[in-house]
N, C-alpha and C positions, 0 to 999 in steps of 0.2 A: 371571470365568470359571466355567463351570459346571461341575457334578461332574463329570458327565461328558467332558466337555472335559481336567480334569485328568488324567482317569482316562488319556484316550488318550494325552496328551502322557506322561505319565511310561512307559506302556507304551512307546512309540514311543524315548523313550529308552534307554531298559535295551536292546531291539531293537538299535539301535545302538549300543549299548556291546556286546552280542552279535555284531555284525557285524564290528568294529571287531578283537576278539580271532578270530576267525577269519579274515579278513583279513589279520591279523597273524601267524598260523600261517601260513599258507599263504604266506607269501612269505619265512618264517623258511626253510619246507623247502625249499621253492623256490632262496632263496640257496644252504642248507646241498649240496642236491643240487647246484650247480652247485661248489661246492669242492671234494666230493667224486669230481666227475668228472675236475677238476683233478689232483687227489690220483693218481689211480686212474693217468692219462697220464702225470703224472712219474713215477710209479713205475713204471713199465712202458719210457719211455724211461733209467730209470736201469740198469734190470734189462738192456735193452739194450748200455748204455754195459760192466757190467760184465761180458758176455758176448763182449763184442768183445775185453776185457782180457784174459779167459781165453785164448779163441780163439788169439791171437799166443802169445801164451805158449806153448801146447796144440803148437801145428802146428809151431812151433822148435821145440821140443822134440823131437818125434819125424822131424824131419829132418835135429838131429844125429845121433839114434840110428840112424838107416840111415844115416849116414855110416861110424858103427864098426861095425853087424853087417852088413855087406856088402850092402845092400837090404833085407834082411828086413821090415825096417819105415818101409817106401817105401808100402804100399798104404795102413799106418794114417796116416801122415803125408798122403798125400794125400786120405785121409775126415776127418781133422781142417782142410786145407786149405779143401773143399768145403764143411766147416760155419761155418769161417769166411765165406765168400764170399755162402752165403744169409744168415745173421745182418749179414752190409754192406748185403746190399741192401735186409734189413729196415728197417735204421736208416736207410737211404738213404729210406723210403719214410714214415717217421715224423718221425724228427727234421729240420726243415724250421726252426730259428733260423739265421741267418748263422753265428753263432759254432758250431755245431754241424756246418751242412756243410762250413765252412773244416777241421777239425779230422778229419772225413772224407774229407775229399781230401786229406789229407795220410795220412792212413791209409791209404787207396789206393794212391797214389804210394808208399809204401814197399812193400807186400805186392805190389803189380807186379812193382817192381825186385827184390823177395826171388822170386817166379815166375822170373821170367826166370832169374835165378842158378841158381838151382834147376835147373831146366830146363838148363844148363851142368854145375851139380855131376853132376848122374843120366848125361848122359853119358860126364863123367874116371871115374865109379866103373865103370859098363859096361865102358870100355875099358881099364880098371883101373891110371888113373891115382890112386891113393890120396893122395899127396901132394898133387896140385891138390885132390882134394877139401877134405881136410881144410882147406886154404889159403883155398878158397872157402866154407866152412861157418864156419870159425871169423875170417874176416876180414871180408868186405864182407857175407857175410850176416847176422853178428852189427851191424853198423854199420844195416843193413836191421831188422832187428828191432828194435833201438832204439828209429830212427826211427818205427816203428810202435807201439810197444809207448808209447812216451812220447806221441803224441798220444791213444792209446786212453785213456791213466793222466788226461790235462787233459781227457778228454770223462766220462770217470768222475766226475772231479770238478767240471766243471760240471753234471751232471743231479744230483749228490749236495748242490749248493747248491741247485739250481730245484726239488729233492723234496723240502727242509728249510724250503723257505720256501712251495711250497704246503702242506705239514701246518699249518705256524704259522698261515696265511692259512685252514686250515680251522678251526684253535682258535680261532681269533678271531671267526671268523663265528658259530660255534656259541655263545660266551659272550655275542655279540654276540644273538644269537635267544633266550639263555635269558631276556636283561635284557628286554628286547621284549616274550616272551610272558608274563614276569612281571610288565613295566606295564601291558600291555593287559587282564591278568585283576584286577590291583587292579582298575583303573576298572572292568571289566563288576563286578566285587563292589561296588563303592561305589555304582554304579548300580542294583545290582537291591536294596541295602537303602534307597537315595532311594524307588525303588518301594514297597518295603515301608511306608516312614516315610509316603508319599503316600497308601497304601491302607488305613493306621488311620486317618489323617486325615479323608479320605472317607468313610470306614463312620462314625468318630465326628459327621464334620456331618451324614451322612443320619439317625444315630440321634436326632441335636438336632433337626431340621428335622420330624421325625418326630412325635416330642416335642411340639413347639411345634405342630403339627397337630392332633394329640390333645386339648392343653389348650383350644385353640380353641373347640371345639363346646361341651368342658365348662363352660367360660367362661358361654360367651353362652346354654345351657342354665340354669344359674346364675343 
């Protein structure tokens, strides 16, 4: 093989030992981005799960409370109601696992049957039945919140296991890319000092080859 010859193969290597760790970057970030989008959705339906928690909570609450101050806080009760029902439909429109809408419709089905009630209680207070109210507040609509408030608490903590296990799935990916991009950069270093070791090589046979040209003429001069 000729000098030349070597010269281009070992460039053409290093080249791709060059290509190789970029290559390799590029689908480190590539994976790592797609974890993180992972990351970014469970967190977001978690954030979900625990605003729906709130929510039940929130909207009992101040529908006992206008049970004892005679309506007063009927109109916050039913602004907390209203924000429950956009935040359902959010999570209605996000979270799409089986286990997730099951757990939904069961949250539904409860906060229906707590409307409807409701919608009963506002009337015995109106006509200033006190007694049904309170009968109706503090007996099947507590039974109604419950059942709501305990399917919210098992959807809280399914998105608090599926946001704990994409983070780990993003630690892994990332240690996973740092081992990656740190083999891929030995090899491009091992490669560009073969280069190196190739190119004294070469300079040293051209300076012999040189050499022995030299002595040639003086030779046969001689």
């Amino acid at each position: 093989m000729t000098i030349r010859a070597k010269l281009y193969t070992a460039i053409a290597v290093v080249l791709a030992g060059l290509a190789l760790t970029v290559g390799v970057g590029a689908w480190a970030m590539d994976r790592l981005g797609d974890r993180f989008d992972d990351v970014q959705r469970a967190a977001g339906a978690r954030a979900l799960a625990l605003q729906l928690k709130f929510d039940v909570t929130d909207f009992n609450g101040w529908q006992t409370a206008y049970g004892y101050d005679g309506g007063k806080s009927r109109p916050t009760y039913l602004a907390a109601f209203g924000r429950f029902q956009t935040n359902l439909s959010s999570a209605r429109g996000e979270l799409r696992d089986p286990r997730e809408e099951r757990l939904l419709d069961r949250i539904e089905a409860a906060t229906d049957d707590f409307a409807r009630l409701d919608a009963v209680a506002w009337a015995a207070l109106q006509a200033g039945r006190i007694e049904d109210v309170i009968r109706i507040l503090l007996g099947p609509e507590i039974q109604n919140f419950q059942r709501a408030a305990g399917a919210a608490q098992q959807l809280a903590e399914l998105e608090e296991a599926h946001a704990a296990a994409q983070e780990r799935a993003f630690r892994d990916a990332r240690e996973d890319a740092l081992r990656f991009l740190v083999g891929s950069s030995i090899v491009a270093a091992l490669l560009v000092v073969i280069l190196l070791i190739t190119a004294t090589d070469l300079v040293r046979q051209a300076e012999r080859a040189l050499e022995a040209d030299e002595e040639g003429p003086a030779g046969a001069n001689s």
